[in-house]
N, CA, C and O atoms as CSV, one atom per row, in Angstrom:
chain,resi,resn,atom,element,x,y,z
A,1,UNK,N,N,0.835,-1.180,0.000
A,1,UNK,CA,C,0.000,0.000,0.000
A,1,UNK,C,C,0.885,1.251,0.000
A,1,UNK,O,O,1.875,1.228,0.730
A,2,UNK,N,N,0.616,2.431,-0.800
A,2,UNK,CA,C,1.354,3.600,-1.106
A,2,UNK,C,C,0.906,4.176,0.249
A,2,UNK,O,O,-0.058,3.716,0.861
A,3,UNK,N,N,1.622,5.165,0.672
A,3,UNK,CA,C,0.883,5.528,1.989
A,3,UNK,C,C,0.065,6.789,1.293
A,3,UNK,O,O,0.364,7.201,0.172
A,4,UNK,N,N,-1.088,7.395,2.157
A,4,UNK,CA,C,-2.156,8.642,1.317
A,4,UNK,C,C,-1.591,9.776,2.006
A,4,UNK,O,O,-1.198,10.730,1.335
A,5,UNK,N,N,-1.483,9.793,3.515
A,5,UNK,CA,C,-0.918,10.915,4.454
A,5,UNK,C,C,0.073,10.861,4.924
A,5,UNK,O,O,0.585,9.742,4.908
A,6,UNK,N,N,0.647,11.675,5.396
A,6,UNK,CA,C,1.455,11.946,5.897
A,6,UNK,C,C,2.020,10.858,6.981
A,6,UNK,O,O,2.998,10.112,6.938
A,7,UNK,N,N,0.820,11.106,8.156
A,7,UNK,CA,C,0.899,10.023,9.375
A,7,UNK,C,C,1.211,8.535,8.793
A,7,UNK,O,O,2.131,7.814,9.179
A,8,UNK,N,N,0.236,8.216,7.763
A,8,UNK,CA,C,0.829,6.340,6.977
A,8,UNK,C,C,2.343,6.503,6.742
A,8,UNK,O,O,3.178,5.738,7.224
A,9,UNK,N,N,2.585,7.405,6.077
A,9,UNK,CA,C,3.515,7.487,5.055
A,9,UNK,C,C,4.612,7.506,6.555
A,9,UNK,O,O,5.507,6.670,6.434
A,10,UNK,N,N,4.683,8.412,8.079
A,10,UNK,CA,C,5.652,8.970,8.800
A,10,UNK,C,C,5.589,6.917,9.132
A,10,UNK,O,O,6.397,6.148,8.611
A,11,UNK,N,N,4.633,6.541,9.925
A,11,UNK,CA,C,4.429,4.913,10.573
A,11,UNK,C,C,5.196,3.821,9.275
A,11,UNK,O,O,5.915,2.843,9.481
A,12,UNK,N,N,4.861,4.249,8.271
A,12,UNK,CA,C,5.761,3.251,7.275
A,12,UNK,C,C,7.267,3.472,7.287
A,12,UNK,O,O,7.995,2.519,7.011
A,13,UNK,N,N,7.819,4.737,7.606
A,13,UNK,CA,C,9.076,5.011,7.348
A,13,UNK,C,C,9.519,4.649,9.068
A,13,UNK,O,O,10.097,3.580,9.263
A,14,UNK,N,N,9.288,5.378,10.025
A,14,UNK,CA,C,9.560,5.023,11.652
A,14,UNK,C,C,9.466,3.903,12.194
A,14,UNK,O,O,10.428,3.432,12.802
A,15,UNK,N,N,8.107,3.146,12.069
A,15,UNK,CA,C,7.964,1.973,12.678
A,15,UNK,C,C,8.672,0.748,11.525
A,15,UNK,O,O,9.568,-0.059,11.772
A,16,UNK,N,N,8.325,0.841,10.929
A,16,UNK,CA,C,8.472,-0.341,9.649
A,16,UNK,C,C,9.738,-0.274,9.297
A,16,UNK,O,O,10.388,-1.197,9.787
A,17,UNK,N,N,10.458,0.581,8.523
A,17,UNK,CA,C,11.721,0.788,7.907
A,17,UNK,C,C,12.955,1.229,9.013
A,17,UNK,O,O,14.154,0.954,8.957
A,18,UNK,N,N,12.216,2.004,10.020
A,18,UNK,CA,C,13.606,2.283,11.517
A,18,UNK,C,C,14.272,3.628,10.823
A,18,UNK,O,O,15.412,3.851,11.231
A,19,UNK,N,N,14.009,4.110,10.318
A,19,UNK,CA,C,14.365,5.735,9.109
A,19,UNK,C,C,13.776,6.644,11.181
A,19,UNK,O,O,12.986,6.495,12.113
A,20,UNK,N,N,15.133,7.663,10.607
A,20,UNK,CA,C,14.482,8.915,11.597
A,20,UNK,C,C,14.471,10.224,10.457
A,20,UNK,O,O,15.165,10.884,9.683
A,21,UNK,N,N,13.015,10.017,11.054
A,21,UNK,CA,C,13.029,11.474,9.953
A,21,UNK,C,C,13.347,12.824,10.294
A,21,UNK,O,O,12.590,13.745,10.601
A,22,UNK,N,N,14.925,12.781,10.163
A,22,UNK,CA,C,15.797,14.330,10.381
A,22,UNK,C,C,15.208,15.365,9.503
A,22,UNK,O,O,14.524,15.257,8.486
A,23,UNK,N,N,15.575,16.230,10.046
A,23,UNK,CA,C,15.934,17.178,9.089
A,23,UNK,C,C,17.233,17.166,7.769
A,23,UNK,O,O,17.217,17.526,6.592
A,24,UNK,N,N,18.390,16.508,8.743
A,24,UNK,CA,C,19.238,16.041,7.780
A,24,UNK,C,C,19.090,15.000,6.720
A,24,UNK,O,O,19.616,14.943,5.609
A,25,UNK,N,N,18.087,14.026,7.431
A,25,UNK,CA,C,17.727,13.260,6.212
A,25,UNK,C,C,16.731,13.422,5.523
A,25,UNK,O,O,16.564,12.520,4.702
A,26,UNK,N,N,16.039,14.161,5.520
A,26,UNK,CA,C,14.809,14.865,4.211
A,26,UNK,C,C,15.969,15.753,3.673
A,26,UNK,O,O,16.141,15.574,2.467
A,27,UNK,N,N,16.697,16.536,4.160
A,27,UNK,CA,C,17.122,17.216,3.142
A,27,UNK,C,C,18.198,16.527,2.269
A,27,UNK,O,O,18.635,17.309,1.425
A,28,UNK,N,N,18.633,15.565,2.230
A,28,UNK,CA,C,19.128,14.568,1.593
A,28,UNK,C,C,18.540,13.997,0.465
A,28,UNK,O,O,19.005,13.891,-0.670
A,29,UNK,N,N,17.170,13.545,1.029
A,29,UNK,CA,C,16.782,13.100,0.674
A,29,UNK,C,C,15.561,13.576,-0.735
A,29,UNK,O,O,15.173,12.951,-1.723
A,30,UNK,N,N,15.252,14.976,-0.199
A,30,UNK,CA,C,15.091,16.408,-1.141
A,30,UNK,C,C,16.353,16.419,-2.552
A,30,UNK,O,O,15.938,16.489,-3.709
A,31,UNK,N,N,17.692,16.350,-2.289
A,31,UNK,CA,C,18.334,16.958,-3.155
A,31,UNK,C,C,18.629,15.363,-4.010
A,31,UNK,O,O,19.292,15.171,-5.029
A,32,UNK,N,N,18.239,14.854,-3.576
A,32,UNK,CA,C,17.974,13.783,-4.741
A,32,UNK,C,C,16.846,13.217,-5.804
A,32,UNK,O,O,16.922,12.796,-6.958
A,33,UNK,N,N,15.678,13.421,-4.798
A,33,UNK,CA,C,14.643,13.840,-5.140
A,33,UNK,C,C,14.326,14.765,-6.040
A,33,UNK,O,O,13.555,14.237,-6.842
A,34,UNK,N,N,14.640,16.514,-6.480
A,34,UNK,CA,C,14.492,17.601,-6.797
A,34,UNK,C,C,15.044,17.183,-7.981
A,34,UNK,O,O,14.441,17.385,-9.035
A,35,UNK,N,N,16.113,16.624,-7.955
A,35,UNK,CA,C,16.915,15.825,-9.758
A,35,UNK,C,C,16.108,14.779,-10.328
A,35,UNK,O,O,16.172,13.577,-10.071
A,36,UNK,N,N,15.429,15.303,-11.040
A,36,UNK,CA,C,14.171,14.049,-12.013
A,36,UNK,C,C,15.278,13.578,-13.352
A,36,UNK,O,O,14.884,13.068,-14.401
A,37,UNK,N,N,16.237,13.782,-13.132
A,37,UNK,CA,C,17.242,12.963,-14.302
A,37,UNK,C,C,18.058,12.042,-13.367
A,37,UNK,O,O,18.725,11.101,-13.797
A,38,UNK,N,N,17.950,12.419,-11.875
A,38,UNK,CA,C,18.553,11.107,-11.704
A,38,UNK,C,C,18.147,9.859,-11.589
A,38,UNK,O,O,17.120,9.791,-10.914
A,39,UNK,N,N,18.664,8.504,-12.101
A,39,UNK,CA,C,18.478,7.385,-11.846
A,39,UNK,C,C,17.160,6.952,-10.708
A,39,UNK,O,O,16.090,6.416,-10.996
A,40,UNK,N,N,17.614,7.352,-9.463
A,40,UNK,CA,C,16.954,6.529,-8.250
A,40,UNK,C,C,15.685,7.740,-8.325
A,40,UNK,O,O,14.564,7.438,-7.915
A,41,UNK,N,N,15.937,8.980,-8.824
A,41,UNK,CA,C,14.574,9.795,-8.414
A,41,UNK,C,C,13.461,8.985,-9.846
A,41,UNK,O,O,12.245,8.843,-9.719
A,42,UNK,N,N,14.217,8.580,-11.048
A,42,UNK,CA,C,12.793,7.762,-12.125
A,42,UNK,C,C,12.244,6.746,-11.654
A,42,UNK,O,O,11.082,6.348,-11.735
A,43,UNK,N,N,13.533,6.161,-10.928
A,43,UNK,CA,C,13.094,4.816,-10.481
A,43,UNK,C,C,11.793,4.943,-9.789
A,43,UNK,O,O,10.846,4.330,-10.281
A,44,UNK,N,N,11.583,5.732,-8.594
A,44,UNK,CA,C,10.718,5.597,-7.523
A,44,UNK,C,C,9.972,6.587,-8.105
A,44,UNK,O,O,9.916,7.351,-7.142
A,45,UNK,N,N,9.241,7.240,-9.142
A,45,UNK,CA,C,8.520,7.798,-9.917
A,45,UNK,C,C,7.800,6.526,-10.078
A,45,UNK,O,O,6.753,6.181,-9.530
A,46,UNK,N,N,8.517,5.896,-10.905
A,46,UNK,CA,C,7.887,4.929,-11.717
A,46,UNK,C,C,7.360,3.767,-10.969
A,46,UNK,O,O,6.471,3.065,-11.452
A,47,UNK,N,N,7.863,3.546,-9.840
A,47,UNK,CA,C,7.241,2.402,-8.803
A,47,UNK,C,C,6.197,2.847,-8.008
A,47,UNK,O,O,5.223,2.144,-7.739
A,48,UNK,N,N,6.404,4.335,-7.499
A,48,UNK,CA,C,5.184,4.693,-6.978
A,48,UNK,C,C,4.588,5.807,-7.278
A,48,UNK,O,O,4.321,6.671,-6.443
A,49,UNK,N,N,4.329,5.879,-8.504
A,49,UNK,CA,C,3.603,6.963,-8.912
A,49,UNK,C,C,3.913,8.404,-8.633
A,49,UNK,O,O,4.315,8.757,-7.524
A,50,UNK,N,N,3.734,9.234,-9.618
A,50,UNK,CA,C,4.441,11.176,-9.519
A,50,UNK,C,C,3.506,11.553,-8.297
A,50,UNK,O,O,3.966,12.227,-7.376
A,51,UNK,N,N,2.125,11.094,-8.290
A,51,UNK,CA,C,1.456,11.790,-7.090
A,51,UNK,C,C,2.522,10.971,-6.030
A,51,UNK,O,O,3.411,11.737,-5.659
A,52,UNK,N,N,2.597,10.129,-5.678
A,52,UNK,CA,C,3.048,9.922,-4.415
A,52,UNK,C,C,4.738,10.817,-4.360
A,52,UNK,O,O,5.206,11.262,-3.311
A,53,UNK,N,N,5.303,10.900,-5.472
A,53,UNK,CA,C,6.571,11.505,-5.561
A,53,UNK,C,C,6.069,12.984,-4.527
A,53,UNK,O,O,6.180,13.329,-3.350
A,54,UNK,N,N,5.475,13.535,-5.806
A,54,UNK,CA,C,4.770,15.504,-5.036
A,54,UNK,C,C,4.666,14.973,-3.821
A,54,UNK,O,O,5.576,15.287,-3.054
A,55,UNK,N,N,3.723,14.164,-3.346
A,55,UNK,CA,C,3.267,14.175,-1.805
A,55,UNK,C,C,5.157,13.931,-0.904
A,55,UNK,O,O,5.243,14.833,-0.071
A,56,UNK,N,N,5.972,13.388,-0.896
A,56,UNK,CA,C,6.664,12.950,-0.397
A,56,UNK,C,C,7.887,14.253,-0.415
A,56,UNK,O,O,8.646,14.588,0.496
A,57,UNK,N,N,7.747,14.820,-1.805
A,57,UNK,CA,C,8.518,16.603,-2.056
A,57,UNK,C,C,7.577,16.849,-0.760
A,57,UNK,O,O,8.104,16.709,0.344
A,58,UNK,N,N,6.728,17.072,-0.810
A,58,UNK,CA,C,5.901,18.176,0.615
A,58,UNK,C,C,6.104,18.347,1.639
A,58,UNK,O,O,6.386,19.285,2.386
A,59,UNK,N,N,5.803,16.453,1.698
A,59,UNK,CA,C,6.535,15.704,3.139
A,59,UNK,C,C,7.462,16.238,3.979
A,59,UNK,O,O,7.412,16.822,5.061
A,60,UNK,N,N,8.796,15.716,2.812
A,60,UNK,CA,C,10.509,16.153,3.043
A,60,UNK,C,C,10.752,17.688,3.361
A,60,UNK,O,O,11.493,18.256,4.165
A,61,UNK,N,N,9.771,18.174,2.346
A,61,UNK,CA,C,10.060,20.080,2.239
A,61,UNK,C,C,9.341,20.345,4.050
A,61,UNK,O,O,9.611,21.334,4.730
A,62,UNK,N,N,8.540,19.340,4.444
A,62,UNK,CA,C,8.062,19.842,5.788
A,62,UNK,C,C,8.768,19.987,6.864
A,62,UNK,O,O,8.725,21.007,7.551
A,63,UNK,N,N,9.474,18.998,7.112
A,63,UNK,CA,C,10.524,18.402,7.877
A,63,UNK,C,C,11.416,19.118,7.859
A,63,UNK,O,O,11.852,19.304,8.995
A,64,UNK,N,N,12.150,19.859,6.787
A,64,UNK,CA,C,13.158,20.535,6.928
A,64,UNK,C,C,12.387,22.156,7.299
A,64,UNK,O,O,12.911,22.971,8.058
A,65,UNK,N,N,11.435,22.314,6.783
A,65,UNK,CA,C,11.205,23.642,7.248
A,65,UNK,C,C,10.961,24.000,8.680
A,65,UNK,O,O,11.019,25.060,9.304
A,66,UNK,N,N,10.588,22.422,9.083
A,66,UNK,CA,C,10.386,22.440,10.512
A,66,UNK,C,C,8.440,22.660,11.012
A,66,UNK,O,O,8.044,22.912,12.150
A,67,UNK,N,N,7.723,22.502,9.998
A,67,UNK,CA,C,6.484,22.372,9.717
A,67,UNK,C,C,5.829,21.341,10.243
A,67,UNK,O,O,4.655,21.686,10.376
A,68,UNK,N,N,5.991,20.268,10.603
A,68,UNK,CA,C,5.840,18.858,10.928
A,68,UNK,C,C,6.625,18.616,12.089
A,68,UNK,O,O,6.672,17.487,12.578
């Protein structure tokens, strides 16, 4: 299941995967992301769909802004 919100999407990455969602690592994870020519950013386009991509830009952009 793609996660829809935020909260699925935070419980899939924290509980499930053991990911802390820094600030340092969204923004990492942003500047790889933000490059749609790179490799791993088509890849995960293409596995989970551009909407879930945008939602996950939002996500990441939250975290670092300190929004979330």
């Amino acid at each position: 299941m793609i996660p829809q919100t935020f909260e699925q999407w935070k419980t899939c990455l924290v509980n499930d995967c053991k990911i802390s969602l820094t600030k340092e690592f969204a923004t990492r994870r942003l500047a790889v992301y933000h490059d749609l020519d790179k490799p791993e950013t088509k890849k995960f386009i293409r596995l989970y769909g551009f909407q879930h991509y945008q939602n996950i830009i939002g996500w990441f952009t939250k975290i670092v802004e300190g929004s979330i």
